[in-house]
N, C-alpha and C positions, 0 to 999 in steps of 0.2 A: 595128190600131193598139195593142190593147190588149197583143196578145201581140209585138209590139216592143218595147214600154217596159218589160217583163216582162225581155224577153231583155237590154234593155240594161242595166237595172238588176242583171241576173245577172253579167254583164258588168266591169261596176263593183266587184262587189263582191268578183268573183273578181281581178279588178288590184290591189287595195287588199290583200285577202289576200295577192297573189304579193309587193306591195311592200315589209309587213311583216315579212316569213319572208326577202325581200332582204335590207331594211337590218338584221335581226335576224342575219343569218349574215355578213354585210359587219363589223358591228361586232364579234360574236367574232371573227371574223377580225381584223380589225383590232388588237382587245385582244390575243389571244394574239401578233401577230406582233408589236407595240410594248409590249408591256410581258412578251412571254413567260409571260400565265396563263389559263385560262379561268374567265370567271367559278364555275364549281363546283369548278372548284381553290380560287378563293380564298372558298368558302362553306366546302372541308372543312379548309382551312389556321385557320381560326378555329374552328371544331369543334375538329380536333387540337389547337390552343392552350388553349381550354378545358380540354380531356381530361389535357392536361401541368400545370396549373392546379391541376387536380383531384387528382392526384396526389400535386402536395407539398403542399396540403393536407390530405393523408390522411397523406402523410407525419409530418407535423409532428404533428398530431391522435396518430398512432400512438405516437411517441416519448414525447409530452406522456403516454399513459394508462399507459405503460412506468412513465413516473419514478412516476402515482401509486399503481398498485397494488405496485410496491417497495418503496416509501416504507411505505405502508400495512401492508404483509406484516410488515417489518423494523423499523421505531422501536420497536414493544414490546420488542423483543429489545435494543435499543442503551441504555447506563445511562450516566450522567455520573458521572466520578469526584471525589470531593472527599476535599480533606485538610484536616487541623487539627493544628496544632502546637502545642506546650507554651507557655503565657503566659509572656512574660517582658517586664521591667522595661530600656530602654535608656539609659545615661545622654548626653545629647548637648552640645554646645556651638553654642550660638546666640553670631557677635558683636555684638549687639545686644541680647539679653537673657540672657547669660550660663549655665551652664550648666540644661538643662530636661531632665525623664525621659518615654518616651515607653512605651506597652504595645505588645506585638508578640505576635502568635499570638493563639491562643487561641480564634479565629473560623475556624469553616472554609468554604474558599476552591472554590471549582473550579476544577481544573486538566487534567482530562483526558478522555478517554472510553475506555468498553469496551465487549463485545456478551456477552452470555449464550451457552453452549455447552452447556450440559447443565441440566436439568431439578431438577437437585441440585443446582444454586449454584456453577456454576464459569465464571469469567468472566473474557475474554481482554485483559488490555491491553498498552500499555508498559512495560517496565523503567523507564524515566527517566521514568514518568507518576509510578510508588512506589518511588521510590529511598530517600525519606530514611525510613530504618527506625526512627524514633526520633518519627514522626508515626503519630497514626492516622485510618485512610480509611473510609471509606463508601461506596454508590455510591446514583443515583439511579433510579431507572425512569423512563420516558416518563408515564405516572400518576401522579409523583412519590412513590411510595410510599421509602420510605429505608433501606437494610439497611448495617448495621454489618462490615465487612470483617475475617473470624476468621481470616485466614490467606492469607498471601503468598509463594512460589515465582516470584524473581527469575532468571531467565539473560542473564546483561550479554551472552553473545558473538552473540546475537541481537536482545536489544533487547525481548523479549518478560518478561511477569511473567503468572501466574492469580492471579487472587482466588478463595476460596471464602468463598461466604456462607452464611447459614440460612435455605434458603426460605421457613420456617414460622415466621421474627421478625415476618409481615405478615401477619394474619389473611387467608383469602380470596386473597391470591394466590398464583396459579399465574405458574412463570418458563415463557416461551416462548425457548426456545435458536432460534437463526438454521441455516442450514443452507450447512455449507460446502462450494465448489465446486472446483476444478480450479485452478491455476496453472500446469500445466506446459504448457497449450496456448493461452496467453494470446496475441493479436497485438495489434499496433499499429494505431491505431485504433478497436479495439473500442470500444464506449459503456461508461461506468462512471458508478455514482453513488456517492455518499459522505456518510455524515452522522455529525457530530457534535457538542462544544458549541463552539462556536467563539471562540476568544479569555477562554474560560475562563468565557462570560457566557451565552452566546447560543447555548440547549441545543436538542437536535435540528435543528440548522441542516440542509439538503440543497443540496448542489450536484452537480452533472452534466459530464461530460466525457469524454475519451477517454484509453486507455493510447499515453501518447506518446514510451514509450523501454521497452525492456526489459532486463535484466541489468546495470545502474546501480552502482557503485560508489560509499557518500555517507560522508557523520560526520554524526550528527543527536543533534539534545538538545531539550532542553529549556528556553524561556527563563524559565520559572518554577524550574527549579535548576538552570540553569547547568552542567546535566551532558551529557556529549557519549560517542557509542558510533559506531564506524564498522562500517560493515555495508556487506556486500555483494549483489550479485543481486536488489535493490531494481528495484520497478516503478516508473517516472516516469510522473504525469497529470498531464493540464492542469486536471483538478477540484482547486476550490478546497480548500485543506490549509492552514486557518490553525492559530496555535496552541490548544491544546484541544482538538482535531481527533486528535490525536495516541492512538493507541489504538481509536480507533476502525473500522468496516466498511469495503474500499471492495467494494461489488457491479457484479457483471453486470445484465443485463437481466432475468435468470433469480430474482434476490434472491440468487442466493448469494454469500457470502464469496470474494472470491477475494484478499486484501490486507489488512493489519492497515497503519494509514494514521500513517506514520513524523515525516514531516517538512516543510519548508515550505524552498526556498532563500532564502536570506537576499538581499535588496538585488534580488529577481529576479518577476517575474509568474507564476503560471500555470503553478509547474514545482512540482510537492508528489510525493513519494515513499511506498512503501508496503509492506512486508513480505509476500513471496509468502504463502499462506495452505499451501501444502505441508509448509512449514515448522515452520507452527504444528499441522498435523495430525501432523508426526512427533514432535515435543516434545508431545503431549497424549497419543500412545500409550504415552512414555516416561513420562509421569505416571498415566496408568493404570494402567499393571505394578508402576509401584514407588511411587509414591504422590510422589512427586518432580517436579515439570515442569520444573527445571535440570538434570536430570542432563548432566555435561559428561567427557570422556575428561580423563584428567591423569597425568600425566607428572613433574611436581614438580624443573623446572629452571629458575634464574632464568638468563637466557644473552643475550648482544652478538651482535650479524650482524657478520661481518666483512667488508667489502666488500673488493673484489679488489684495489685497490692496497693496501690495509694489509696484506693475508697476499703481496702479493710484496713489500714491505716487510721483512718481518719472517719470513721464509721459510719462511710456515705455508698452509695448504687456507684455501679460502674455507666460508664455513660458519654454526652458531650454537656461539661461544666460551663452556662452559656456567661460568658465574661462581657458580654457589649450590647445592646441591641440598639439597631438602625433607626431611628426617628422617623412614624410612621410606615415604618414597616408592619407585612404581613403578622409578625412575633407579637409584635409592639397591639396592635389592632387584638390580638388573638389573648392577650393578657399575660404572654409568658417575660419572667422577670430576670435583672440581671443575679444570679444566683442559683439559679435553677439549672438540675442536673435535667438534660432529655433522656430519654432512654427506650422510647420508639418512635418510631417515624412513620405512618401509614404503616402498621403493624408489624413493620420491621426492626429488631433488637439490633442497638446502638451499643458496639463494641470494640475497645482499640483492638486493632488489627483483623477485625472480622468485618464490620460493617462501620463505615466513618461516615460522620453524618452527612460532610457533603456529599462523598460518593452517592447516598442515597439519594438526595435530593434531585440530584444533575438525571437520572432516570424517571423524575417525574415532571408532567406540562404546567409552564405557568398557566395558571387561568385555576389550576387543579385543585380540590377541596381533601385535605388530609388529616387525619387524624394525630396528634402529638401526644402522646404520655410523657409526665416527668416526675421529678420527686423535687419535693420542696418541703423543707423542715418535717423531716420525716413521712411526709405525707405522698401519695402519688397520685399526681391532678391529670385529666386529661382536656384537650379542646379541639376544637377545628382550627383550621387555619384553612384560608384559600390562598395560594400562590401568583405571587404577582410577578412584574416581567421584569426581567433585569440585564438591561445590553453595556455593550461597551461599544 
């Protein structure tokens, strides 16, 4: 009796086991064939969610530690530029309280930014940040420390100016120069940051973004003088470039320079432009050697394009119609006269809207020996010329 209840009970238990391992294999079954997953697919389909989860927030984390050890490496090196003008007296007319006098200058302003490059006070910004030469500048550190600006080297055809200062007007400080990078292998896309005072107010500002054009063709100024330089092979980002900003870094990930930060499209979002830094490395070896950071080729003609209906008009070469030449200039030395259409330049065709002479010119070194073709009373002469140096 005993060893039947035994068996049946074995019995029992072994059915209940067969029934469970059934409807456990009937239900995957079931699952997989109506909804097409097995349940440990969908244990590792949320793992893998997780895991992609995890990711962009490593991502984010990664980019976030980017901006601050750049930030951190770089703002000692970035200085605010200020100016101050001569106090003067304006007389004005109110109609309402008749004529009143107002002071103007005399207070200095901030208007722009630059980065330190050398260890001996020589520091990069805009042309149109120090244009008006009839002001004097200072800049500022990130520790607000203040150096007095002895010395400024403008080049309008780039848009670029150096300050040198005295690094020893500031007890104790030492200048950390920034470290320039590469422009010629720039893409679109890349991550960029950029800092500087923004809106003239709001000093070591940082924004972030990507290079969102390259080889840009702009006009950019300045809306604190209203001065304007058209420049070419400009990087476009979508990091923000307000004004004040102007002179200032834009870097890589890496902190280095790769952009001196130009301009801000007027009426538009998100679209700010920036000086390759290639640029500026070739204008700082030129101020090296000669002690000059303008050094510009020159030529010394004042000259008209003549677009192509007006020279079939007038049954002359398309070209630059040269109207003035400079007293003792390279032209003037080289025999070319006022009347003379040019029409190459170092074997380059001289075209409205294709090649303008100056543009040509500005791509070649003073010191340079070039070739000039032109037409003169029907005839086409050619000579040398060697290029001589022409600063501001």
């Amino acid at each position: 009796m005993f060893q039947n209840r035994v068996k049946l009970q074995g019995f029992l238990i072994g059915l209940a086991i067969s029934v469970v391992v059934f409807v456990s294999a009937l239900g995957g079954a079931l699952a997989d064939r109506i909804f097409g997953i097995r349940p440990l697919d969908y244990l590792l389909a949320n793992r893998s969610q997780n895991v992609n989860l995890g990711r962009i927030e490593q991502k984010v984390l990664t980019e976030e530690f980017v901006v601050i050890d750049v930030v951190e490496k770089v703002s000692p090196s970035v200085v605010t530029v200020s100016i101050q003008t001569p106090q003067r007296r304006i007389l004005e007319f109110d109609p309402f309280s008749g004529f009143r006098s107002r002071v103007e200058g005399g207070q200095p302003q901030d208007i722009g930014t630059g980065f330190i490059v050398s260890e001996n006070g020589t520091i990069i910004t805009n042309k149109h940040v120090v244009s008006d030469t009839g002001a004097k500048y200072k800049v500022i550190t990130s520790d607000n420390k203040e150096f007095e600006v002895k010395n400024i080297s403008r080049d309008p055809s780039n848009d670029l100016a150096v300050l040198k200062i005295d690094p020893t007007a500031s007890s104790g400080q030492v200048l950390k120069p920034v470290k320039l990078g590469d422009s010629g292998n720039l893409k679109v896309g890349q991550f960029v940051i950029a800092i500087g005072t923004a809106l003239g107010e709001f000093r070591s500002t940082v924004t972030t973004g990507v290079i969102s054009g390259l080889g840009r063709g702009i006009t950019a100024g300045s809306v604190f003088e209203g001065f304007v330089e058209k420049l070419d092979n400009v990087i476009q980002t979508d990091a923000a470039i307000n004004p004040g900003n102007s002179g200032g870094p834009l870097l890589n990930s890496a902190g280095q320079v790769i952009g001196v930060n130009v301009a801000v499209a007027q009426g538009a979002e998100n679209i700010g432009f920036a000086i390759p830094i290639d640029i500026v490395k070739d204008a700082l070896e030129t101020f090296d050697k000669t002690g000059n950071f303008a050094s510009k080729p020159f030529l010394g003609v004042e000259y008209q394009m003549i677009p192509e209906q007006t020279a079939i008009l007038n049954n002359v070469v398309q070209g630059a119609y040269v109207a003035n030449i400079v007293s003792g200039s390279p032209a003037e030395k080289a025999g070319i006269e006022v009347g003379d259409i040019i029409t190459k330049f170092d074997s380059v065709e001289i075209k409205e809207g294709i090649n303008d002479l100056a543009d040509v010119i500005k791509k070649r070194k003073a010191g340079q020996t070039v070739e000039v073709e032109f037409w003169r009373d029907g005839e086409t002469k050619k000579v040398s010329v060697t290029l001589s140096e022409f600063n501001l």
